[in-house]
N, CA, C and O of each residue as an XYZ file, in Angstrom:
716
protein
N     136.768    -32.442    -21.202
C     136.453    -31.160    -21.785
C     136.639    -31.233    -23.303
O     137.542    -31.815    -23.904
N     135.558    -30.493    -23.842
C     135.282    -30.683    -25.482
C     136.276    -29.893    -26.298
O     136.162    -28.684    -26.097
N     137.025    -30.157    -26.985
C     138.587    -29.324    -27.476
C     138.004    -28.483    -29.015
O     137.596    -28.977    -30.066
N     138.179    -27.013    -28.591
C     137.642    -26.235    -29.782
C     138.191    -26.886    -31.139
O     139.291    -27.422    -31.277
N     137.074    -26.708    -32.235
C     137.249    -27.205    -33.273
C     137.802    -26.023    -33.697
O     138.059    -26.371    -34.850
N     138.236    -24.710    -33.619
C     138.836    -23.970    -34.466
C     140.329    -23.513    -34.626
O     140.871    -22.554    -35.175
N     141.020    -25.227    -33.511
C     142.188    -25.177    -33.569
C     143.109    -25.980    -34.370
O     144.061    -26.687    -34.041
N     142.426    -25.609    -35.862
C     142.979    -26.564    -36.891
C     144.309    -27.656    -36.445
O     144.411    -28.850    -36.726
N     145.255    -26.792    -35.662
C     146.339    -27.127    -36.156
C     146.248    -28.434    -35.238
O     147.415    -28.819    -35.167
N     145.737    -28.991    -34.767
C     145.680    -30.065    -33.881
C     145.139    -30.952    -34.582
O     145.394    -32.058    -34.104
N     144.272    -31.028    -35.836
C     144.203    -31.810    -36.398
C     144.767    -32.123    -37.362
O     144.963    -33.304    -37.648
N     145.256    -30.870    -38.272
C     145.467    -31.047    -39.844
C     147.121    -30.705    -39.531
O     147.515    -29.915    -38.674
N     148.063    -31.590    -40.546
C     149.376    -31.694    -40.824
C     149.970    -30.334    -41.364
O     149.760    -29.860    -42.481
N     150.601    -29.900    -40.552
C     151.359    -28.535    -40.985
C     151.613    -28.541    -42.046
O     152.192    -29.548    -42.455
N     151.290    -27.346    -43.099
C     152.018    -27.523    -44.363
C     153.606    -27.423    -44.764
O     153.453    -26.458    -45.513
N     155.119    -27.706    -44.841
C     156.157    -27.518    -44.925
C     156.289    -26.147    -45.588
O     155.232    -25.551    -45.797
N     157.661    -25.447    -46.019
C     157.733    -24.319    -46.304
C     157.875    -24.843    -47.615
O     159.076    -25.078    -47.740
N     157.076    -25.252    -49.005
C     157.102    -25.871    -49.885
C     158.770    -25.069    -50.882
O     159.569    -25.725    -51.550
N     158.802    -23.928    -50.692
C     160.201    -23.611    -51.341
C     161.505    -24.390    -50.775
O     162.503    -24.671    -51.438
N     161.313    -24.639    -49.597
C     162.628    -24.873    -49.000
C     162.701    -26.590    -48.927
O     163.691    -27.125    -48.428
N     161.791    -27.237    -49.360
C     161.756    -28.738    -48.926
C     162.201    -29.681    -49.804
O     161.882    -29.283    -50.924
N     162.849    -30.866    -49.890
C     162.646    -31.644    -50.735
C     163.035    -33.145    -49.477
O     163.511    -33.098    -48.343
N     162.665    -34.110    -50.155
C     162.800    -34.911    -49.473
C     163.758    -36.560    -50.557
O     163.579    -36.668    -51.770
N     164.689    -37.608    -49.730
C     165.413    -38.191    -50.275
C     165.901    -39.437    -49.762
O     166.573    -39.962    -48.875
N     165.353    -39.592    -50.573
C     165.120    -41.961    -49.700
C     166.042    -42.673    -50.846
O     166.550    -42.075    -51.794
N     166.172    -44.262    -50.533
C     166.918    -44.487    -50.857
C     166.703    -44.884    -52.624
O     165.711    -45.610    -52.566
N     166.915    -44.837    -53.440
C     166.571    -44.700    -54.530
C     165.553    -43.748    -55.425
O     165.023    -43.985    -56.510
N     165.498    -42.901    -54.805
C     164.344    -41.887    -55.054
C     164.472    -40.608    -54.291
O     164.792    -40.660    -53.104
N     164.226    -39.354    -54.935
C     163.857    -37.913    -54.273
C     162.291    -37.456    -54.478
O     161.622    -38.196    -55.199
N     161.804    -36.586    -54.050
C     160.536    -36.215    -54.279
C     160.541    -34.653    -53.730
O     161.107    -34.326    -52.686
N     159.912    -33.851    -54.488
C     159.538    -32.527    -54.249
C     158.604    -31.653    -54.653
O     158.544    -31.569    -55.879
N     157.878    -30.995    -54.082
C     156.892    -30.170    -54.993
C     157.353    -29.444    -56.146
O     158.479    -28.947    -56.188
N     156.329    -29.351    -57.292
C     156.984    -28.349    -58.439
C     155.765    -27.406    -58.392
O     154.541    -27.532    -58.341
N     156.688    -26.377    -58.435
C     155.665    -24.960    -58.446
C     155.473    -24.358    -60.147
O     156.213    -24.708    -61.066
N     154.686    -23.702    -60.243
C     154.493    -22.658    -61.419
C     154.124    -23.218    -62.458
O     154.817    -23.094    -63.468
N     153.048    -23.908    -62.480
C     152.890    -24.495    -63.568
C     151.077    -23.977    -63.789
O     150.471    -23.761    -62.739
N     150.604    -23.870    -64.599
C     149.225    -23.576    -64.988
C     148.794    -24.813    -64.968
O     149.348    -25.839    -65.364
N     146.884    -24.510    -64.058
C     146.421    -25.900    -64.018
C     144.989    -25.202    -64.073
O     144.422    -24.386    -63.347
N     144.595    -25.977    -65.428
C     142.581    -25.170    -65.309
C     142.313    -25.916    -65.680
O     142.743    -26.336    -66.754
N     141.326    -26.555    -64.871
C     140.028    -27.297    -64.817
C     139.141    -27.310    -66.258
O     138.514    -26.253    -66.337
N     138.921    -28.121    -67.329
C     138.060    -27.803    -68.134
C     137.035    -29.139    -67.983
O     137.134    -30.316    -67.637
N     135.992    -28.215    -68.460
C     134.508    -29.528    -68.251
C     133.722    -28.963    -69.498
O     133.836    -27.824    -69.950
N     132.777    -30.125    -70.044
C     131.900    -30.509    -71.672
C     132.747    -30.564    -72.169
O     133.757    -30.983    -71.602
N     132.766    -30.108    -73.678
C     133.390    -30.512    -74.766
C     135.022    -30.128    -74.642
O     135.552    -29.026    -74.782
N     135.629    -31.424    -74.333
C     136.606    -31.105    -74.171
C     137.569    -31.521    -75.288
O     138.693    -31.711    -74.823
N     137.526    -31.637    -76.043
C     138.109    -31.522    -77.664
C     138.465    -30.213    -77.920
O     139.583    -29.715    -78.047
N     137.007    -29.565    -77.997
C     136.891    -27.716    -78.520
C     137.625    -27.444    -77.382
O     138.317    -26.524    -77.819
N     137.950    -27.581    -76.291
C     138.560    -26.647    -74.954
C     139.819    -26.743    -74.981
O     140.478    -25.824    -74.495
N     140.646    -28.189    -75.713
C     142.008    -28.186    -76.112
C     142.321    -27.440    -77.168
O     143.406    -26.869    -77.279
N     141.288    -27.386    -78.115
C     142.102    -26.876    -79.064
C     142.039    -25.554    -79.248
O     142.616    -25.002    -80.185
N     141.165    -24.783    -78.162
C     141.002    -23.570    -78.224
C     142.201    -22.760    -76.806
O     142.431    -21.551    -76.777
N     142.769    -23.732    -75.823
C     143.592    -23.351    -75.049
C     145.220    -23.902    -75.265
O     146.180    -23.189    -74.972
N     145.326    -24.973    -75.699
C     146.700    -25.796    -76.329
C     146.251    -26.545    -77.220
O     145.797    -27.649    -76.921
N     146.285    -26.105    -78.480
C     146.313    -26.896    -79.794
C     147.250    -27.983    -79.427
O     148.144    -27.698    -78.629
N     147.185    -29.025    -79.830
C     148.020    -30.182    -79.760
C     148.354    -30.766    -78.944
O     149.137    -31.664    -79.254
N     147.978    -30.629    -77.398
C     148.045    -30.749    -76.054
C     147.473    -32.115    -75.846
O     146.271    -32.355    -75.731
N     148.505    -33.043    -75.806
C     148.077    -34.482    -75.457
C     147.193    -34.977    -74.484
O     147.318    -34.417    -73.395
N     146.344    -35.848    -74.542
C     145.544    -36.297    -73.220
C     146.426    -37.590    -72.398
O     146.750    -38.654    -72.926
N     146.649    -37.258    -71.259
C     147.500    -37.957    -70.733
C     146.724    -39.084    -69.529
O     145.799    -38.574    -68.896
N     146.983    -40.208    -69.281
C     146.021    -41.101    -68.330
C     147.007    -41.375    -67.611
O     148.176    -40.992    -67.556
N     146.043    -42.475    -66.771
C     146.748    -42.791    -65.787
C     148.134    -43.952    -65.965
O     148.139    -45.164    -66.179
N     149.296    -42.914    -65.757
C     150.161    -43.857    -65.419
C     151.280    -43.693    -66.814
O     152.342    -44.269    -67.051
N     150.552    -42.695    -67.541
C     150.618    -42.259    -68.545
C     152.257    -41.271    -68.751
O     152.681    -40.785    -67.702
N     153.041    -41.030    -69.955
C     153.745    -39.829    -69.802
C     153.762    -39.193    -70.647
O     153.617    -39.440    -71.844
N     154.010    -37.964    -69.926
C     153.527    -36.265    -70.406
C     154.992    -35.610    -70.707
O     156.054    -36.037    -70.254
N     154.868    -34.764    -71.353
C     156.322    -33.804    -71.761
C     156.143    -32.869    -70.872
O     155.268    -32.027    -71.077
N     156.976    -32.823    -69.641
C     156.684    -31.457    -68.786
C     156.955    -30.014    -69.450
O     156.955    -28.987    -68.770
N     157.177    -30.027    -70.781
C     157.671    -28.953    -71.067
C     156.700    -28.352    -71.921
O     156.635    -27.146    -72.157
N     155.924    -29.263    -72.389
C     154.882    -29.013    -73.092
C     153.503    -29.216    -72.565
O     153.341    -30.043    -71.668
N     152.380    -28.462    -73.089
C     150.964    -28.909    -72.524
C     150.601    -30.127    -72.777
O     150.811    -30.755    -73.814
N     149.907    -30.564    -71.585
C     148.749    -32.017    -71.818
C     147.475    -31.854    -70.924
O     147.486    -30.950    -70.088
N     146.354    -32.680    -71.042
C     145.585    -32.968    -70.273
C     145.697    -34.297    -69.089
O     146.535    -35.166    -69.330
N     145.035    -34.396    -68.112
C     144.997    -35.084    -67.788
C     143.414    -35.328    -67.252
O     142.886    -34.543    -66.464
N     142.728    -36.519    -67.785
C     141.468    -36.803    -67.935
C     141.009    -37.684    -66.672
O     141.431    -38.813    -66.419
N     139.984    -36.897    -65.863
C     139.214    -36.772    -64.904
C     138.119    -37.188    -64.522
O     137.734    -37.553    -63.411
N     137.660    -37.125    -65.422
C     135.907    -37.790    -66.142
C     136.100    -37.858    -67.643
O     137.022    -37.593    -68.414
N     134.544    -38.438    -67.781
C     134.074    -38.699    -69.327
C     134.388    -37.010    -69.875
O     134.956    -36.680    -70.916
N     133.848    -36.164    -68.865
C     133.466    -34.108    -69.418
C     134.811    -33.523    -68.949
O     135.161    -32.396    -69.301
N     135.403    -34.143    -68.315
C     136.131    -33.239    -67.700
C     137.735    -33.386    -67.444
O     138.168    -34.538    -67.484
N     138.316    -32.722    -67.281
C     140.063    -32.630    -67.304
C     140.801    -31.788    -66.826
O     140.327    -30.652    -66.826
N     141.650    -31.887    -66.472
C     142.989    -30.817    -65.693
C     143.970    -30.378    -66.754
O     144.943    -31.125    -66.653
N     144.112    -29.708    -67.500
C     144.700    -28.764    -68.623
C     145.953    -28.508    -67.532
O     145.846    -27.882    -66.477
N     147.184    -29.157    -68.058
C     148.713    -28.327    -67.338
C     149.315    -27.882    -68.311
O     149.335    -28.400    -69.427
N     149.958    -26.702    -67.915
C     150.754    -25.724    -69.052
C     151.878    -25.762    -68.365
O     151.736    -26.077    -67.183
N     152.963    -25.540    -68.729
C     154.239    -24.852    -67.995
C     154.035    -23.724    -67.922
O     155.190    -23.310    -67.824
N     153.351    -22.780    -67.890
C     152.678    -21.931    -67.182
C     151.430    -21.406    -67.043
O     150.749    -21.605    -68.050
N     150.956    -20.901    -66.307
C     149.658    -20.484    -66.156
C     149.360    -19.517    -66.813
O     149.946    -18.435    -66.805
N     148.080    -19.924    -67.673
C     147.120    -19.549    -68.822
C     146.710    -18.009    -68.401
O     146.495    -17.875    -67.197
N     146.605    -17.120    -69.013
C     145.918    -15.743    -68.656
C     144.484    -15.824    -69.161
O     144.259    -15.522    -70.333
N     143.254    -16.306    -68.155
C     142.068    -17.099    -68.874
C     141.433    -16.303    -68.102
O     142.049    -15.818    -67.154
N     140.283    -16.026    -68.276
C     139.035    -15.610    -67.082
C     138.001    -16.713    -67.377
O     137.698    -16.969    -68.542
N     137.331    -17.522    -66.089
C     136.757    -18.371    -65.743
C     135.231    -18.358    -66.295
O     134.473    -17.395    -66.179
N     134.952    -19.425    -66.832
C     133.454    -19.023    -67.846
C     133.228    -19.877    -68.932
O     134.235    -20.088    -69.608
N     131.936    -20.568    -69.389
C     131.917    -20.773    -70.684
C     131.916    -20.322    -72.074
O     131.598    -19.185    -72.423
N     132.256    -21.185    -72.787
C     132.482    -20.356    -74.163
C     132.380    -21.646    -74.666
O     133.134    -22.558    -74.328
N     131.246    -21.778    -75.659
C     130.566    -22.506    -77.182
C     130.888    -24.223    -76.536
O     131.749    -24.846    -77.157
N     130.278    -24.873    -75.447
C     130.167    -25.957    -74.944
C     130.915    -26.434    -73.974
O     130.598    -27.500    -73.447
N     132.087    -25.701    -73.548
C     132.714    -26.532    -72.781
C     132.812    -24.865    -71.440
O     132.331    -23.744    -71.609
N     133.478    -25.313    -70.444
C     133.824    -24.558    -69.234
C     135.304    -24.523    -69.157
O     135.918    -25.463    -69.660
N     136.137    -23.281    -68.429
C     137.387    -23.429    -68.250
C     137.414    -22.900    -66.895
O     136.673    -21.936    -66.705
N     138.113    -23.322    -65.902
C     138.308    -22.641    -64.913
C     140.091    -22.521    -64.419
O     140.903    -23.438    -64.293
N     140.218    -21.504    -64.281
C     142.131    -21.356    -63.861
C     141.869    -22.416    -62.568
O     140.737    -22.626    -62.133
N     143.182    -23.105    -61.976
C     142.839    -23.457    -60.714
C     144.024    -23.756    -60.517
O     144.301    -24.884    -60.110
N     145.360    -22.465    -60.852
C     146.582    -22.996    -61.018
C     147.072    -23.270    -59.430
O     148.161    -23.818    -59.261
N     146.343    -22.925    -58.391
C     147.030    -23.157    -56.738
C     146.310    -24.521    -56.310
O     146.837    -25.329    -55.545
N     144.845    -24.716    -56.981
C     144.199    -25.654    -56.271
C     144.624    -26.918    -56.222
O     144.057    -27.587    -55.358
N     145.381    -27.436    -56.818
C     146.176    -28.713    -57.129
C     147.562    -28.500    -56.931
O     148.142    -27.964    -57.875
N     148.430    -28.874    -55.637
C     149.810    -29.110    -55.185
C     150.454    -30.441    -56.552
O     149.582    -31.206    -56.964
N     151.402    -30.554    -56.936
C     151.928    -30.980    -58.073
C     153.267    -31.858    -56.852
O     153.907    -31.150    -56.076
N     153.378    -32.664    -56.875
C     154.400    -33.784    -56.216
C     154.884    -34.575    -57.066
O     154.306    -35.463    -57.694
N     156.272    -34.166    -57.103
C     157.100    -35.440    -57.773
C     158.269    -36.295    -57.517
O     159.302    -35.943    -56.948
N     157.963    -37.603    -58.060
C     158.387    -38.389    -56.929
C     159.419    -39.212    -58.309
O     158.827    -39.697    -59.274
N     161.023    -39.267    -58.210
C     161.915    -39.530    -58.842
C     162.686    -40.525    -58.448
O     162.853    -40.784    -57.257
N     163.457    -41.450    -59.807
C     164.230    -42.727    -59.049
C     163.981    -43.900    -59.516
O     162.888    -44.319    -59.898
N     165.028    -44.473    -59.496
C     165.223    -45.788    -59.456
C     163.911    -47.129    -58.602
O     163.537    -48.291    -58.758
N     163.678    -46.005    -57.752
C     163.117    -46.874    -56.619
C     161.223    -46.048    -56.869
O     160.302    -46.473    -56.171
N     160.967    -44.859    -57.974
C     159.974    -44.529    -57.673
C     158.715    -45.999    -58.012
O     157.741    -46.091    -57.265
N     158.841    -46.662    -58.758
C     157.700    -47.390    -58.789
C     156.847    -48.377    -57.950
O     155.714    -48.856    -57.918
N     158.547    -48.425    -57.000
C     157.863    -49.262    -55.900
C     157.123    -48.083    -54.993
O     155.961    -48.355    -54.692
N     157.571    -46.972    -54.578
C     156.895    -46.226    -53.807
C     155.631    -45.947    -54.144
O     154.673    -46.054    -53.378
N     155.574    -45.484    -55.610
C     153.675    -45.497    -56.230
C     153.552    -46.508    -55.947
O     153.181    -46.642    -54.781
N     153.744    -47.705    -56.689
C     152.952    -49.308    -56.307
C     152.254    -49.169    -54.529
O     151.048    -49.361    -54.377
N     152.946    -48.907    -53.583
C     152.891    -49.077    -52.375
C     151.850    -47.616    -52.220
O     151.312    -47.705    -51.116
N     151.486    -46.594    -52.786
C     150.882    -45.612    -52.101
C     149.244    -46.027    -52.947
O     148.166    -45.717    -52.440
N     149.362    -46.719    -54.206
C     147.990    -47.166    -54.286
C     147.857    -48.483    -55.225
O     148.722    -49.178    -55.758
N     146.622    -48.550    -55.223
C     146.114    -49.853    -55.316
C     145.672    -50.423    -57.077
O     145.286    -51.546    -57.401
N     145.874    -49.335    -57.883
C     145.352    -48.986    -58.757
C     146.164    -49.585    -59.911
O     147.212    -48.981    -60.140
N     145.875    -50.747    -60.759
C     146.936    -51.497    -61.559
C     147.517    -50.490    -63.161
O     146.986    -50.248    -64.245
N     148.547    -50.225    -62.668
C     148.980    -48.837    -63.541
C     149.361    -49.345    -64.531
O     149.195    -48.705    -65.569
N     150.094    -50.843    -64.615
C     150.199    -51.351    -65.954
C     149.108    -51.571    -67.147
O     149.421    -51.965    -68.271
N     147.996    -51.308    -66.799
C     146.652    -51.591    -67.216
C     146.140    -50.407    -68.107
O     145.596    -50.404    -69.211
N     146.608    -49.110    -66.997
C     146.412    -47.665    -66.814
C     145.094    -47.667    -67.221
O     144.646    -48.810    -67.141
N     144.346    -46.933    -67.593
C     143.656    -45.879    -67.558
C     143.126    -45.051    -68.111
O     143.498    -44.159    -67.348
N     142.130    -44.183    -69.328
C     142.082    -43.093    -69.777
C     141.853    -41.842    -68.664
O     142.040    -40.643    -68.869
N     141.338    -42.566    -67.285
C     141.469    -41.566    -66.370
C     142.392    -41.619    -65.864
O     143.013    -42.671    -65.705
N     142.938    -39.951    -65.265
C     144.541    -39.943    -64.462
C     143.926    -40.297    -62.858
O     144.786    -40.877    -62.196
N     143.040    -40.144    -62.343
C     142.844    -40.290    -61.468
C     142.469    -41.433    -60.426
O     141.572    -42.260    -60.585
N     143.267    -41.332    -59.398
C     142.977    -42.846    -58.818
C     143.363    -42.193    -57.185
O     143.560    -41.027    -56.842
N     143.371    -43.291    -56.497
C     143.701    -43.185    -54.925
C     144.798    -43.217    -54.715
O     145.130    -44.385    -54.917
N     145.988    -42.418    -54.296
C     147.473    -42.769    -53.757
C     147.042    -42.089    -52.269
O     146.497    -40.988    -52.195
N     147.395    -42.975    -51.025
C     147.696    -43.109    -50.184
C     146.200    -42.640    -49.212
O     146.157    -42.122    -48.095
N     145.158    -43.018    -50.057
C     144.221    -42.756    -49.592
C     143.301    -41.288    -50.285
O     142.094    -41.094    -50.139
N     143.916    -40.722    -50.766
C     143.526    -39.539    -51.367
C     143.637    -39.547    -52.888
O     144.410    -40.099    -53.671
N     142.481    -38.653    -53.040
C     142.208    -38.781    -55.115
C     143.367    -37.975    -55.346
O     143.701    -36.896    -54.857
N     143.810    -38.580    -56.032
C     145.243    -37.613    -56.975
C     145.129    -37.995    -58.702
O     144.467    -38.934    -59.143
N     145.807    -37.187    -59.399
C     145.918    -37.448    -60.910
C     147.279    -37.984    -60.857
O     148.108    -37.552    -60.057
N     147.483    -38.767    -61.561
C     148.902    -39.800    -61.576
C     149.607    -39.920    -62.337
O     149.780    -41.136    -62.420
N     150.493    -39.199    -63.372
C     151.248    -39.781    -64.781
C     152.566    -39.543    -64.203
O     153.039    -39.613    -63.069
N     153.045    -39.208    -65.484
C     155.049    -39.525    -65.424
C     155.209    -38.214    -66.536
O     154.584    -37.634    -67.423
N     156.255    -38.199    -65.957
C     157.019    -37.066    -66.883
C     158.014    -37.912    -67.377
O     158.169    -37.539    -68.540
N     158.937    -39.035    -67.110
C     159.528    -40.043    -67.684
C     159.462    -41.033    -66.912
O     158.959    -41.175    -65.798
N     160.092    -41.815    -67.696
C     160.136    -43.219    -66.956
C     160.273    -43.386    -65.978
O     159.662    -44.384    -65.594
N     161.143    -42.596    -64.809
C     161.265    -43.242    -63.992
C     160.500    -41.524    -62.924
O     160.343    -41.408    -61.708
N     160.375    -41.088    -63.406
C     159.419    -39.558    -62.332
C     158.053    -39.916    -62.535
O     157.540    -40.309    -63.583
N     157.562    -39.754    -61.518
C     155.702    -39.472    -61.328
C     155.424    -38.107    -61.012
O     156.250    -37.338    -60.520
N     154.256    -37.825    -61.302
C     153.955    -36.501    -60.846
C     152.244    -37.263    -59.871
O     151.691    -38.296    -60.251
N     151.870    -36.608    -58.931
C     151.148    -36.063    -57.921
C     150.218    -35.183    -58.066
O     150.169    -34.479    -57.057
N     149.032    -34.725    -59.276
C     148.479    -33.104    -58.994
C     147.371    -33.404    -57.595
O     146.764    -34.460    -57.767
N     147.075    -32.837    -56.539
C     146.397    -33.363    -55.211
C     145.901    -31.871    -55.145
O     146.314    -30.791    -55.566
N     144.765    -32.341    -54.381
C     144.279    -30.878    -54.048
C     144.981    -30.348    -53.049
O     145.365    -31.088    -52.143
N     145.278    -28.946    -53.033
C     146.463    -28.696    -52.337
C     146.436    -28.743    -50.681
O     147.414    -28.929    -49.957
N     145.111    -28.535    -50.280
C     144.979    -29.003    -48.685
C     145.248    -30.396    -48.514
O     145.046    -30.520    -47.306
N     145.569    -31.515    -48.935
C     145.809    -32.770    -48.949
C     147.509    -33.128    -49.161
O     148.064    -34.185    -48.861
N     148.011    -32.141    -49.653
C     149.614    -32.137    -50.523
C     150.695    -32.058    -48.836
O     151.830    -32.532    -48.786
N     150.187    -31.555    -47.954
C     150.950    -31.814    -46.541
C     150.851    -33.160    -46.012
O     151.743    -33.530    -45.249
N     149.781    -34.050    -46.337
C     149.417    -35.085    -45.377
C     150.007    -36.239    -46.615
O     150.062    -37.360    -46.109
N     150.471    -36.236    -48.151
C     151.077    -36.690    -48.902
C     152.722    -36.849    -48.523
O     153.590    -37.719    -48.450
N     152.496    -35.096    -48.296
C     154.266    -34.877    -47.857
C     154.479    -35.894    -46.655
O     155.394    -36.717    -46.691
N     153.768    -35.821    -45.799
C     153.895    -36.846    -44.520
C     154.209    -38.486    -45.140
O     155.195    -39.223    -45.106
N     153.073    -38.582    -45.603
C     153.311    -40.043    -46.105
C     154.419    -40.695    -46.602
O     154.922    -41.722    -46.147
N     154.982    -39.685    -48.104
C     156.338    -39.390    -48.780
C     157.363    -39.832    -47.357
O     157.928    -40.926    -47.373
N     157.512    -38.999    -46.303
C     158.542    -38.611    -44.929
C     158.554    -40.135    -44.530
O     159.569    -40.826    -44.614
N     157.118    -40.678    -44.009
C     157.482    -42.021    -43.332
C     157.746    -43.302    -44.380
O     157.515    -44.487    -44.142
N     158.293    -42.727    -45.597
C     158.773    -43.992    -46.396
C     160.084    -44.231    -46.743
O     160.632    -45.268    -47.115
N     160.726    -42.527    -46.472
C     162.183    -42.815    -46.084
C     163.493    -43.695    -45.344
O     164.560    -44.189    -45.712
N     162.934    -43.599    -44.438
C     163.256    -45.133    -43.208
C     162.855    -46.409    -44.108
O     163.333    -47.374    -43.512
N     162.373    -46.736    -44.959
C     161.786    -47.484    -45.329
C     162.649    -48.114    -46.580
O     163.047    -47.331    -47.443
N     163.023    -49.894    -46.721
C     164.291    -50.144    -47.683
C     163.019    -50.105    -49.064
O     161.805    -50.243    -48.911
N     163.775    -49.871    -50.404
C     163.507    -49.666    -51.352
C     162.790    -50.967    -51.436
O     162.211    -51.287    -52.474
């Protein structure tokens, strides 16, 4: 018998109660970070920094960012993920070449801390980070994510947020797992 497709939950990974979770392996913690502004900008993305965060670094892959301050993180040749420590009061639309779109929920933010975080990135993708990148984006654990550091030894995760449960999973079965 053919099993209704409209019983998500049989396929897709429960999402955790993202306030209440963190998770803690052996040289490393990891947890979602909430509240942070995240808008999408596409064309001229020069004019779109300097018209939303003057001075707002472009950050790549593998790259580190001041969490306290704005950066980009570059997506395409047109296009980029603008993070604020908080979310921008913008309405969605062009203005004089480039596009902005808020998309502060659409991207789950994972960060993964420690002594031991580089082996865990090394192991979730394939992507030679010493090399890095002007793009943040690459494959961890099978899924497109944007990839930098907030320091040396933290990564950050931005994932589209229907994907950020089946990350969390991944994160879970690496615990058991020696550094």
């Amino acid at each position: 018998m053919r099993e209704a497709m409209h019983d998500r939950a049989k396929f897709w990974t429960p999402a955790p109660n993202w306030s209440a979770v963190a998770l803690q392996g052996e040289g490393w913690t990891a947890r979602r970070v909430a509240g942070l502004g995240q808008t999408l900008v596409s064309g001229d993305l020069v004019a779109a920094i300097a018209a939303l965060a003057p001075g707002a670094p472009e950050v790549g892959l593998w790259g580190i960012a001041d969490p306290a301050e704005a950066f980009s993180l570059r997506i395409a040749r047109d296009r980029a993920l603008l993070v604020t420590p908080s979310p921008l009061t913008l309405a969605p639309g062009w203005r004089g070449g480039w596009v902005a779109t808020p998309c502060d929920d659409a991207c789950a933010v994972l960060e993964i801390s420690g002594a031991a975080m580089p082996e865990i990135v090394a192991e979730g993708t394939a992507a030679n980070l010493e090399a890095g990148s002007r793009s943040a984006a690459a494959l961890f654990a099978g899924v497109t994510a944007f990839l930098c550091r907030t320091a040396p030894q933290t990564a950050r995760l931005h994932v589209e947020s229907p994907f950020a449960a089946y990350l969390w999973t991944w994160l879970e079965g690496r615990i058991s797992r020696p550094a």
